[in-house]
C-alpha positions as CSV (number, residue, x, y, z in Angstrom):
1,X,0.0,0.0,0.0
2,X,1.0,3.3,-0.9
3,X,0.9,6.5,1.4
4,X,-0.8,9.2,-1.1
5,X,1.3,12.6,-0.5
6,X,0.5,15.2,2.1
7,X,-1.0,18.9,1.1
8,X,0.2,21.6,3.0
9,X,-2.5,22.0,5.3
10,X,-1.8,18.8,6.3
11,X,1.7,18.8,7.9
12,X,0.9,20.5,11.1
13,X,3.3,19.1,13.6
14,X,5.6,16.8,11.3
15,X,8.7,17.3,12.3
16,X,7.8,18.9,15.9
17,X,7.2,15.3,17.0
18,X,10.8,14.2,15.8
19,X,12.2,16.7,18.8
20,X,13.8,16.6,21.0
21,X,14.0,12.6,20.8
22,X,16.3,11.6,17.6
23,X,15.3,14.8,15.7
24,X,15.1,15.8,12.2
25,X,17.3,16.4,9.0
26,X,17.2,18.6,6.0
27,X,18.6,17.5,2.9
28,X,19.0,19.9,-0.5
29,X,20.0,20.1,-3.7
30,X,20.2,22.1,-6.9
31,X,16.9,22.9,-6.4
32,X,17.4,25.6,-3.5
33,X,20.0,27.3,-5.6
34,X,18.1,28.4,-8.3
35,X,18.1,30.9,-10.3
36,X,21.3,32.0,-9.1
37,X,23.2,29.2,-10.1
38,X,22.4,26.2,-12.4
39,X,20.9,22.8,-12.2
40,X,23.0,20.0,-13.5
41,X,21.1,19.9,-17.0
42,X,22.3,23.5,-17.7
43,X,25.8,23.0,-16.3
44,X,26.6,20.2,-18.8
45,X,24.8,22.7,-21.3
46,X,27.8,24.6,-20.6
47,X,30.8,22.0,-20.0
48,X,29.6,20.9,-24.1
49,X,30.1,24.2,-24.9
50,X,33.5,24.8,-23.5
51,X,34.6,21.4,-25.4
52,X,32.1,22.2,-28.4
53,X,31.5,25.9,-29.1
54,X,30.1,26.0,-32.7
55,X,27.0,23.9,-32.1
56,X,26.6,23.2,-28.3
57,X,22.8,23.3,-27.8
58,X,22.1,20.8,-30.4
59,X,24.9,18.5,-28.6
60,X,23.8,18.6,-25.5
61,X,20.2,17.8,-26.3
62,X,21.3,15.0,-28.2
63,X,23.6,13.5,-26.0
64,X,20.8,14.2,-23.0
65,X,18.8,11.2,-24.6
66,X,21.7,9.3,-24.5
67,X,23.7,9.1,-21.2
68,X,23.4,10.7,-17.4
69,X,24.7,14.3,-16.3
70,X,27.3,12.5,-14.5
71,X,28.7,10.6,-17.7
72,X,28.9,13.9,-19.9
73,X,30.4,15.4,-16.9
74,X,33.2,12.5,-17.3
75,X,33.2,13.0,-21.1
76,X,33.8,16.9,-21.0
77,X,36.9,16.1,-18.2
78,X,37.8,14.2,-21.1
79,X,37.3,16.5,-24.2
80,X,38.6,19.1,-22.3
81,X,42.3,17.6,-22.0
82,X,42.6,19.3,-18.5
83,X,44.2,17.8,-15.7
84,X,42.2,17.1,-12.2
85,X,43.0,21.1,-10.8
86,X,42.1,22.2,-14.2
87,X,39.2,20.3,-14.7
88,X,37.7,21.6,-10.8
89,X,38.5,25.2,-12.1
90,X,36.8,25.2,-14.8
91,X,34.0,23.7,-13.1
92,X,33.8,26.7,-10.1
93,X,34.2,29.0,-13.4
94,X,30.8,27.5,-14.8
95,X,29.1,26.7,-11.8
96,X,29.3,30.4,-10.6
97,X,29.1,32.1,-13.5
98,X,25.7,33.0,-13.2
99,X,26.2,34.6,-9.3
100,X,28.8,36.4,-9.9
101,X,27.8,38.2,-12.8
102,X,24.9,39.5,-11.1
103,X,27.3,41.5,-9.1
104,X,30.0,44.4,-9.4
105,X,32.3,46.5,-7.8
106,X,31.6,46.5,-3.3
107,X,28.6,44.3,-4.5
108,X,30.8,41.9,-5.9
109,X,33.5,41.8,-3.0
110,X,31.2,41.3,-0.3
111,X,29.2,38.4,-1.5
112,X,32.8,36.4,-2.3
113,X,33.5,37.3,1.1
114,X,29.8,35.9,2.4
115,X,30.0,32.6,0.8
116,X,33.6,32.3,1.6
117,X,33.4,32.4,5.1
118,X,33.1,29.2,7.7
119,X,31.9,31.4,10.9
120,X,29.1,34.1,11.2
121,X,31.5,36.1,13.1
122,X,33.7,36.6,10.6
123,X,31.2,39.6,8.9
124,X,29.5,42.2,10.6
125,X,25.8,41.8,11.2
126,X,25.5,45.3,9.1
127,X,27.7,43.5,6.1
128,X,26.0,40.0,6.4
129,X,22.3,42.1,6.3
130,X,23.7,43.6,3.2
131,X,24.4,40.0,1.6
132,X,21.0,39.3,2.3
133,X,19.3,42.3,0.7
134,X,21.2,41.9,-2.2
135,X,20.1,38.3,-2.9
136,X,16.4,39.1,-2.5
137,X,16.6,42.4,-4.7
138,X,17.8,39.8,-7.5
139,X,16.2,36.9,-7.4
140,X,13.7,37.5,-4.3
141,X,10.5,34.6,-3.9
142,X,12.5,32.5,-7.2
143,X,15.6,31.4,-4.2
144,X,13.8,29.6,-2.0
145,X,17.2,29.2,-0.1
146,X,16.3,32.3,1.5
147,X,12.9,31.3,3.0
148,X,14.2,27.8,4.0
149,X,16.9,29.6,5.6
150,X,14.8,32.0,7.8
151,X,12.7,29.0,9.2
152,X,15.9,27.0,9.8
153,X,17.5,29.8,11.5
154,X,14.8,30.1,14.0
155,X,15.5,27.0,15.6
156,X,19.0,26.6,15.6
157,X,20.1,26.5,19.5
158,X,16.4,25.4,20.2
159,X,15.2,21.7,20.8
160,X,13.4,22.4,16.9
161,X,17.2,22.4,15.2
162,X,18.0,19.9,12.8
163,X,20.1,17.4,13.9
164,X,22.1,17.7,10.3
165,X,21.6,19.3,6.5
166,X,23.0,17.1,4.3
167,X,24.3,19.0,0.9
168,X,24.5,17.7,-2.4
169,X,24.9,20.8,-3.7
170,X,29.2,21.9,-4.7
171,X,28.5,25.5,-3.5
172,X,27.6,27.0,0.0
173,X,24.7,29.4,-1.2
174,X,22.1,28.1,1.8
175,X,24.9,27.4,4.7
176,X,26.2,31.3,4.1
177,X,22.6,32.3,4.4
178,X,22.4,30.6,7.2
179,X,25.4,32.3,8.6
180,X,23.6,35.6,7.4
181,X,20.8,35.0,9.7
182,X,22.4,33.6,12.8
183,X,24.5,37.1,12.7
184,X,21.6,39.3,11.7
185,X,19.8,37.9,14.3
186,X,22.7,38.5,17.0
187,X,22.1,41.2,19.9
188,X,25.7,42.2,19.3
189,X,28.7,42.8,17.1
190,X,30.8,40.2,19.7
191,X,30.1,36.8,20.3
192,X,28.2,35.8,17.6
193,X,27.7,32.4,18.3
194,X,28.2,29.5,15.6
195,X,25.4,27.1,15.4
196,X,26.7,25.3,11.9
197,X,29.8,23.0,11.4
198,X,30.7,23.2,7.6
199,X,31.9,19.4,7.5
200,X,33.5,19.0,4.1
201,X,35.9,16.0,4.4
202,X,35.4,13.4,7.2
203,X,38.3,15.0,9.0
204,X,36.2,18.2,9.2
205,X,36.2,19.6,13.0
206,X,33.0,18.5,14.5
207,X,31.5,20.2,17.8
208,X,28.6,18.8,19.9
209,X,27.0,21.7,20.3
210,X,26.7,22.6,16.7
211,X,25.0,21.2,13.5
212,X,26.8,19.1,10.8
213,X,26.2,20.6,7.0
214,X,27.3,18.0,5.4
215,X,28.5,18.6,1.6
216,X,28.3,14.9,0.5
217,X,29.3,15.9,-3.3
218,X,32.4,18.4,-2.4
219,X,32.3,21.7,-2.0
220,X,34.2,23.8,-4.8
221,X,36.3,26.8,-3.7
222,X,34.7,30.4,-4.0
223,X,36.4,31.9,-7.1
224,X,38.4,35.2,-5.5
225,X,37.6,34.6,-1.8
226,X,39.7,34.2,0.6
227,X,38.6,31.0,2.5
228,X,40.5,29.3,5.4
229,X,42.5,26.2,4.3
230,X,40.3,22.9,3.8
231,X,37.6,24.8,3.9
232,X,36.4,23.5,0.5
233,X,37.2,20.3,-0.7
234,X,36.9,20.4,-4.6
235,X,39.3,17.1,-4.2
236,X,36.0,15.1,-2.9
237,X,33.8,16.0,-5.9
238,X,31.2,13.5,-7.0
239,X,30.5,15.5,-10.6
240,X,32.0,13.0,-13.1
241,X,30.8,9.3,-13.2
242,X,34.2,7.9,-12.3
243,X,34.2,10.1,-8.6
244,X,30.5,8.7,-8.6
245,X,30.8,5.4,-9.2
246,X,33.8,5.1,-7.1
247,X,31.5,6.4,-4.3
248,X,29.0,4.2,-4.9
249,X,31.0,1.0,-4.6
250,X,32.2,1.5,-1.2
251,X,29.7,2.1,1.9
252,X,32.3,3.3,3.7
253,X,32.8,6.7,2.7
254,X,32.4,9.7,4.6
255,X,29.6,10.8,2.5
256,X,27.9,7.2,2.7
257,X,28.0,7.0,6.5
258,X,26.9,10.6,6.9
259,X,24.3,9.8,4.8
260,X,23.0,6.3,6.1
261,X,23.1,7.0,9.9
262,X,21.2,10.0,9.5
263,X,18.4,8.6,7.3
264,X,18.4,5.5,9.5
265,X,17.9,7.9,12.8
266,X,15.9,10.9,11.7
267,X,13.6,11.7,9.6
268,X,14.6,13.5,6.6
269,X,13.2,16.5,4.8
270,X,14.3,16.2,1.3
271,X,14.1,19.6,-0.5
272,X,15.3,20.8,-4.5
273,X,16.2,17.4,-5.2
274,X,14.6,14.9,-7.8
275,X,15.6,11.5,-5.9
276,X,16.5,10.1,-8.8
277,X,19.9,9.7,-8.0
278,X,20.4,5.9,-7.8
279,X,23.0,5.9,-5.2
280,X,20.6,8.2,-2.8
281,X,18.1,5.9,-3.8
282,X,19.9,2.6,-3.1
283,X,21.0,4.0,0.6
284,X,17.3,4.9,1.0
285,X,16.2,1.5,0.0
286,X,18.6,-0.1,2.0
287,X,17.4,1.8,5.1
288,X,13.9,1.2,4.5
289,X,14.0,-2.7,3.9
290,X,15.8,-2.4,7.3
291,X,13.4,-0.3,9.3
292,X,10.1,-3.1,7.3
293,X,12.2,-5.8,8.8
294,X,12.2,-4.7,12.5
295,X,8.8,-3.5,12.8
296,X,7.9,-7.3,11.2
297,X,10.2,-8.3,14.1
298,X,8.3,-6.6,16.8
299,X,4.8,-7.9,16.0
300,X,4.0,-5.1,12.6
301,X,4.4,-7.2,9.8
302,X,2.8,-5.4,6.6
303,X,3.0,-2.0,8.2
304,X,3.5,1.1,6.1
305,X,6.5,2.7,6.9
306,X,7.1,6.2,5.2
307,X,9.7,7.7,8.0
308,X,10.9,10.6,5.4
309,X,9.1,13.4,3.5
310,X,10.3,15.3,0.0
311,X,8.8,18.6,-0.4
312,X,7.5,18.5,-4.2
313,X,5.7,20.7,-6.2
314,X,2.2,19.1,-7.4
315,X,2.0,18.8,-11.0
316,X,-1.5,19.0,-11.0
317,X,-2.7,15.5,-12.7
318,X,-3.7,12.9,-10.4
319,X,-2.5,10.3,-12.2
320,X,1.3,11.9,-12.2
321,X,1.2,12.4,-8.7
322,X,0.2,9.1,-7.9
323,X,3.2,7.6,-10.4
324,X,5.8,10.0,-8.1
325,X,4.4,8.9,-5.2
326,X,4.4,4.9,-5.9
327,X,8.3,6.3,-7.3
328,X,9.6,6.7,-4.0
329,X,6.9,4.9,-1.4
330,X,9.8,1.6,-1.4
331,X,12.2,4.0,-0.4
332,X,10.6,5.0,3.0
333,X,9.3,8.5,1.4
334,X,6.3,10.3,1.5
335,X,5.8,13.3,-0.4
336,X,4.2,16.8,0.3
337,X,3.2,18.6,-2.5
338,X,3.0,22.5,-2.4
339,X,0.9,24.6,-4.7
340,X,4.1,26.8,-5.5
341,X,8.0,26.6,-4.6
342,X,7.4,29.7,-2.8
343,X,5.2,27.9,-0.3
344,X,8.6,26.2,0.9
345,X,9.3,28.3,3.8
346,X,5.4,28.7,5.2
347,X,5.0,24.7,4.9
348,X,8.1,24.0,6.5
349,X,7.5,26.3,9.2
350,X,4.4,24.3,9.9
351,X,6.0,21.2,9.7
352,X,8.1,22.6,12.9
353,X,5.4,24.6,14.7
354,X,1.9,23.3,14.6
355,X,-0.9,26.5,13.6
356,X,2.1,28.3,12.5
């Protein structure tokens, strides 16, 4: 049996009853990002057309029928004739294009600075307010980084925090947001507390007290910022099919275990990805036949177990939304479908605080 997916006025409480026992976890994508930077469809759109300038558009769609982002990211490392350095360069150089361009002069400085820092003590709450008005003059209600942020921020250092946000994204758009808020929100200029580990490797420095953001796919360097060393790890990429298959054959990677023990623990709030991923979805599946098995175990055989949720927008047809939802219901997911993507924040702020 199938769990059909959950409107919005139906989420009242969600994730409130997950804390303070285990808790709950965010995980995001390319989705979150946009417009500001661009999905995996339009990056390769633009890796082609580094390799293959005189007829790029027509290459890519072609080749789109044919093989997986991550393959035609492996096939322009290839065309492209650049070593490992060269290749993640060129990759930052695309993948921020977009951001950076919408920016100039001061403008420009300061938001290299925002999404290069690790700590939000390291702006001013007047410089970090700035970051923020200038991404919601640009792109506004489109981001919905922003509003997911705000709602996240809230709880941090409350028994409502997410235990972990789990990245698959290779930039820190959402976590400097974060950072934005938690100094914006400060009563002071000193002591701005940090509530967010930026984990990046699994040797990253880990405090109790604090929240893991996981970047499971590497996080590329800010182009021009000045960043604290290891603070991005463009040597951990999973972008090209050999870094991702390489990942997928061992369950002991950083990114694996990060992954597994907090979908196994927590439930998960999956938000601007497609789940299609088959790694994600083989950890998911994995996880799920596991948590079937021991509620068989303990006298609920044939119960329907949905312990995550992915915030989706509806398409409208019935039948479609049925097909996503019988998509995903083996891997221990339910969805919630919103009427628009900017009903992220207001839904997940319900989730969190019931009549919100």
């Amino acid at each position: 049996m199938i769990k059909p997916g959950l409107t919005e006025d139906k989420v009242d409480g969600l994730l409130a009853s997950a804390a303070p026992g285990p808790g709950w976890a965010l995980c995001v994508g390319a989705g979150t990002s946009l417009p500001a930077f661009p999905d995996w469809n339009r990056l390769v759109r633009r890796l082609i057309a580094t390799c293959s300038p005189d007829d790029p558009e027509r290459l890519a769609k072609e080749l789109a029928g044919l093989f997986s982002a991550d393959a035609l990211i492996q096939a322009a490392a290839a065309r492209s004739e650049r070593d490992a350095p060269g290749f993640a360069k060129l990759l930052t150089d695309e993948l921020y294009r977009d951001f950076l361009d919408a920016f100039e002069g001061s403008e420009r400085r300061l938001v290299l600075r925002a999404l290069g820092t690790v700590r939000p003590g390291d702006l001013s709450p007047a410089m970090w307010s700035r970051f923020l008005e200038l991404l919601r003059a640009r792109w506004g209600d489109r981001m919905s980084c922003l509003s997911i942020a705000a709602v996240v921020s809230d709880t941090l250092g409350t028994p409502r925090s997410p235990a972990a946000i789990l990245s698959f994204n290779a930039e820190p758009l959402l976590f400097a947001v974060l950072n934005a808020h938690q100094a914006c929100a400060a009563e002071d200029d000193v002591g701005v507390p940090q509530r967010i580990d930026r984990v990046v490797r699994g040797i990253s420095n880990r405090s109790m007290s604090r929240v893991p953001y996981v970047f499971c796919h590497g996080l590329l360097p800010v182009p021009g910022a000045e960043t604290m060393q290891h603070a991005s790890s463009p040597d951990k990429l999973v972008f090209s099919e050999t870094a991702y298959l390489q990942l997928a054959g061992s369950v002991y990677s950083w990114q694996s275990t990060s992954f597994l023990e907090t979908c196994a623990a927590r439930r998960v709030v999956f938000v601007g990805l497609s789940l299609s991923d088959a790694n994600m979805r083989r950890w998911l599946s994995w996880i799920h036949d596991s948590r079937v098995h021991e509620l068989g175990q303990v006298g609920q055989a044939g119960a329907v177990s949905t312990q995550h949720l992915w915030l989706n927008l509806d398409p409208g047809d019935p039948e479609l939304r049925a097909w996503i939802e019988a998509s995903v219901a083996h891997l221990g997911v339910r969805l919630v479908w919103l009427k628009s993507w900017g009903a992220i924040g207001p839904v997940l702020a319900r989730m969190l605080r019931p009549g919100v």
